[in-house]
C-alpha positions in Angstrom: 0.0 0.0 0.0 1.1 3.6 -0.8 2.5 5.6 2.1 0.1 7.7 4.0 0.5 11.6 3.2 0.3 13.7 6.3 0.1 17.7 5.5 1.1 19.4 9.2 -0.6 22.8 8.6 0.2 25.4 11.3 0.0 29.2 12.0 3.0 30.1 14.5 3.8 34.2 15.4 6.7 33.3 18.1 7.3 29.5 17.1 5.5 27.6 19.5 2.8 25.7 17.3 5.9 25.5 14.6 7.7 23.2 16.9 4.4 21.5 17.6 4.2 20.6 13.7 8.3 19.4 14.0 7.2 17.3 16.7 4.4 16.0 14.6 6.4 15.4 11.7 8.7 13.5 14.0 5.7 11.2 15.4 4.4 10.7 11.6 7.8 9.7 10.3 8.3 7.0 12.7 5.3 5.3 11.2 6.7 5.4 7.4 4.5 8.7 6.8 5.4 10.7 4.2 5.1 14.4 5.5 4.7 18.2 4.5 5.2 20.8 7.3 3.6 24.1 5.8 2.8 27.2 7.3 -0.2 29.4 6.4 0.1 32.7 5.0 1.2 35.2 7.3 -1.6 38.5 7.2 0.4 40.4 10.1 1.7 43.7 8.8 5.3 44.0 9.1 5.8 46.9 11.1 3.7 44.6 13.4 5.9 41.6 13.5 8.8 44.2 13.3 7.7 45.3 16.8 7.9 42.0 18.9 11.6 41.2 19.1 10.4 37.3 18.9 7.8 37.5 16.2 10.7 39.3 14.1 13.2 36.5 14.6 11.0 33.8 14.3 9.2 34.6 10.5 13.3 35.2 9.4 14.0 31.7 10.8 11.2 30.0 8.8 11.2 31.9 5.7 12.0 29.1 3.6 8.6 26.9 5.0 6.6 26.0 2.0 3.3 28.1 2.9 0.1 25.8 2.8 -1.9 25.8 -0.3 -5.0 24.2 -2.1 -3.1 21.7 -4.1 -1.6 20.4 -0.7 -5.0 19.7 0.6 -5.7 17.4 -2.3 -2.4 15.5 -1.9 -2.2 14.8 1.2 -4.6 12.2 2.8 -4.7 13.6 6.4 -4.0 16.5 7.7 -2.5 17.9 11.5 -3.6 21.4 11.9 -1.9 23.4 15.1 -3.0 27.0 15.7 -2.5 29.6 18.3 -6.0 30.4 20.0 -7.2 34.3 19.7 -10.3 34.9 22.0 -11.4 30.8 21.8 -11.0 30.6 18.1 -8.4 29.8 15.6 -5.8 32.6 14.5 -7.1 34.7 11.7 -4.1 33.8 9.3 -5.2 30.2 9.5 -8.9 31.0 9.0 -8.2 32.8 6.2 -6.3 29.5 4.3 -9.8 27.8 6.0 -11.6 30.2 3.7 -10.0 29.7 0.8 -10.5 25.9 0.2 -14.5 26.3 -1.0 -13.6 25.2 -4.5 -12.0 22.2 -3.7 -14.7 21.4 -1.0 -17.4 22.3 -3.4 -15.8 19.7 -5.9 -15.5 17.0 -2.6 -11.8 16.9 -2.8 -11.8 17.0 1.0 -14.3 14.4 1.7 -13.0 11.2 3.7 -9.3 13.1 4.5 -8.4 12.3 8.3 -8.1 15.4 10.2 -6.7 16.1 14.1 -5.8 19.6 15.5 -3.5 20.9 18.3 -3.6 24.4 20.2 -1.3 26.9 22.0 -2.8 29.9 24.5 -1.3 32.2 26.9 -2.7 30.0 30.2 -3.8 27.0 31.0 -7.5 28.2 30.6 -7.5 30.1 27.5 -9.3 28.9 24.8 -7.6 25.8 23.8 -10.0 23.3 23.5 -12.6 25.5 22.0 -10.3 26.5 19.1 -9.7 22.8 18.7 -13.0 22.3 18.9 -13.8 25.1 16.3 -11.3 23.7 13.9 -13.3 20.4 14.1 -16.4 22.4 13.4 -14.9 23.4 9.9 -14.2 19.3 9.2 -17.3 18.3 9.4 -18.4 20.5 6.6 -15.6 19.4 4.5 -16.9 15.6 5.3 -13.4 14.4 7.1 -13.0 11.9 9.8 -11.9 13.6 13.0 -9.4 11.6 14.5 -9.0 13.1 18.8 -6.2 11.7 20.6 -9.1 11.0 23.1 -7.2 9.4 26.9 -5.9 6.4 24.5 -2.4 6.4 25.7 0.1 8.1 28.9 1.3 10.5 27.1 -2.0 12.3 27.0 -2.0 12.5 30.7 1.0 13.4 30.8 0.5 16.6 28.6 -2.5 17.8 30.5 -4.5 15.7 29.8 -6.3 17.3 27.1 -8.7 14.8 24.8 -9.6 16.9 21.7 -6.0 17.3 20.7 -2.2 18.3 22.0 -2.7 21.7 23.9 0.2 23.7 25.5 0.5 26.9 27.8 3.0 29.4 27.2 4.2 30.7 30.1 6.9 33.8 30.1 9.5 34.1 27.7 7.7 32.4 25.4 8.5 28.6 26.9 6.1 25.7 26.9 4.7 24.6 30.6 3.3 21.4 29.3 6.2 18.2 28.3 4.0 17.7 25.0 7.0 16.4 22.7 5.3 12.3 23.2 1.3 13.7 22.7 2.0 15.5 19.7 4.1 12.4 18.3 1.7 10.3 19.5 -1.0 12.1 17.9 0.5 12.3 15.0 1.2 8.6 15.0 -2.8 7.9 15.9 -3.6 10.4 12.9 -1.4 8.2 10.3 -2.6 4.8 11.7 -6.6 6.0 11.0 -5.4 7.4 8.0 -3.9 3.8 6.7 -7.3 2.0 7.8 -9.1 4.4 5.6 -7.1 3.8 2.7 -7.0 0.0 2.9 -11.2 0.2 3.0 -11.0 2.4 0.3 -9.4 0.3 -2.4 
């Protein structure tokens, strides 16, 4: 059987849900997955990410990430999507590549992909699970099967023990207060393992 294709879509200002992607591509290559790590379009004015010392440095250190498109969506047969939350919902830069996919969906070139999310906020209460949750709102429309890490293995207790997907809290100067290196891999892994069950049914 044909590799599974895994696109790891994030939005990252500072580089926290960027190394959340790494780590998922880490978890999915361990499985034989082949993998794209893309970014979404950055929507930010620059005199904006000029301003934040760590914004600055972090969009000059990933420059050269491939930046998420239609024609990615369509190759890949599941996706990991990891998103800062902004007031319980998903950044805007990643809605906006959310918004752009109606012509593909419209032609149900999305239907059947296996989809799992991941989250960063400020504290440990701020929004995580419902931009998770939101993103998972947007899959159902396109017709995928959502694919939680649910409390199916240690290393979601371990991370906080969040069900819906890998969460983190970033604390001051910018560093993670969860150890979610194992969820996100293992999540990833979970992701790629559905992902081969639904294209063995589907031959």
């Amino acid at each position: 059987m044909d590799k599974v294709k895994l696109a790891v879509i994030y939005y990252s200002s500072t580089g926290t849900n960027y190394q959340l992607a790494k780590w998922a591509e880490e978890g999915a290559k361990e499985t034989g997955a082949e993998v794209r790590v893309l970014k979404v379009e950055e929507l930010a004015p620059q005199v904006a990410i000029d301003s934040n010392p760590a914004w600055k440095a972090h969009a000059e250190a990933t420059k050269d990430v491939p930046v998420a498109t239609n024609d990615d969506l369509e190759w890949a047969d599941a996706y990991i999507f990891s998103t800062p939350t902004r007031y319980g919902n998903v950044a805007s830069q990643m809605k906006q590549f959310i918004d752009t996919t109606g012509g593909i969906w419209a032609q149900g070139k999305l239907t059947n992909k296996v989809v799992s999310a991941m989250a960063s906020a400020g504290n440990s209460h701020g929004g995580q699970e419902a931009t998770i949750k939101n993103i998972y709102t947007t899959m159902m429309h396109w017709g995928t099967i959502i694919v939680p890490p649910g409390y199916t293995d240690d290393s979601v207790y371990k991370a906080g023990g969040n069900p819906y997907g890998t969460s983190v809290t970033v604390g001051q100067e910018g560093k993670m207060v969860e150890d979610v290196e194992e969820a996100v891999k293992y999540q990833a892994k979970r992701t790629v393992m559905v992902a081969e069950w639904i294209k063995k049914g589907s031959k």
